[in-house]
N, C-alpha and C positions, 0 to 999 in steps of 0.2 A: 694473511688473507683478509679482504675484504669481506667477507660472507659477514651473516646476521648467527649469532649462537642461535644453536638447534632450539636449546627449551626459545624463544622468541617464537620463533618460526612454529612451533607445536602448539603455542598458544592462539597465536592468531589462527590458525589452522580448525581447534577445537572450538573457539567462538563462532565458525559458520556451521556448526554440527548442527542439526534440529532446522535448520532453512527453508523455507517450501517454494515450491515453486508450481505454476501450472502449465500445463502442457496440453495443444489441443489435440483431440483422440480425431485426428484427419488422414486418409489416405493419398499424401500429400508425400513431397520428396523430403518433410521432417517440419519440425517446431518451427512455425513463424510470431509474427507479428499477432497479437492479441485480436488488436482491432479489427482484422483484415476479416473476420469470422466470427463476431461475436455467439452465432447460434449456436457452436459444436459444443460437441462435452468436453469435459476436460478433467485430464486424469491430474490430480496434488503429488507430487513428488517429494521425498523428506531428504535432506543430504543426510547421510551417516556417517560422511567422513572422509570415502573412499568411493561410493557412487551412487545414483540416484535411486529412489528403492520405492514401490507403491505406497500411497497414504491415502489415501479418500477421492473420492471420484465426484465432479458436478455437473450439470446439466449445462450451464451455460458459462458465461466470462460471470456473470454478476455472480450466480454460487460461487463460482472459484473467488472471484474478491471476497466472498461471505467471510467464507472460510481464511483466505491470507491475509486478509485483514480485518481482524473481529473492530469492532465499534470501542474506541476504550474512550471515548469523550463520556464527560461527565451527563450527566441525567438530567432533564429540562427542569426539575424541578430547583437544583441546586446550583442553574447558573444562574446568576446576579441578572436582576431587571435592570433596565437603563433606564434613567432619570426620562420624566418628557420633555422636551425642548420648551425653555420660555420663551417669552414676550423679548423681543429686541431687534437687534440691528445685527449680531452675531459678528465676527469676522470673516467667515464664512459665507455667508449666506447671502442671496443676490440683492442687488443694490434697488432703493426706489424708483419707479419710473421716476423721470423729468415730467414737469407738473410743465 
């Protein structure tokens, strides 16, 4: 047979365990498109494996992003300043008028 061994298949299975997803709380014919409604609330859903199951509730799309996606960029303090640009001609940078 062609199949993939089970333990394969059980792994990748178990790495989507913990996934959230948000879902808007609309009396609607089901789950759409994010954007179509940014104002509604939206209930966080957890996968556990086998089906979606309540985790946290937000007021609008921007809480639900709070939430699914925390901030993990570094801290303003500890990103690198960039040098100022000198004096020159650069490669870049737009050419002199014609005199």
């Amino acid at each position: 047979m062609d199949d993939e061994p089970l333990k394969d298949w059980a792994e990748r299975r178990d790495a989507k365990i913990g996934r959230l997803r948000a879902v808007p709380v609309v009396s609607a014919d089901g789950p759409r498109a994010a954007h179509l409604n940014p104002e509604a609330p939206r209930a966080i859903e957890r996968w556990n494996g086998h089906t979606w199951e309540p985790y946290a509730f937000a007021a609008d799309l921007a809480g639900a992003k709070a939430i699914l996606y925390p901030e993990t960029s570094p801290t303003p303090s500890s990103v690198p300043v960039p040098k100022p640009l000198g004096s020159g001609t650069g490669r870049h940078r737009k050419p002199p008028a014609p005199r």
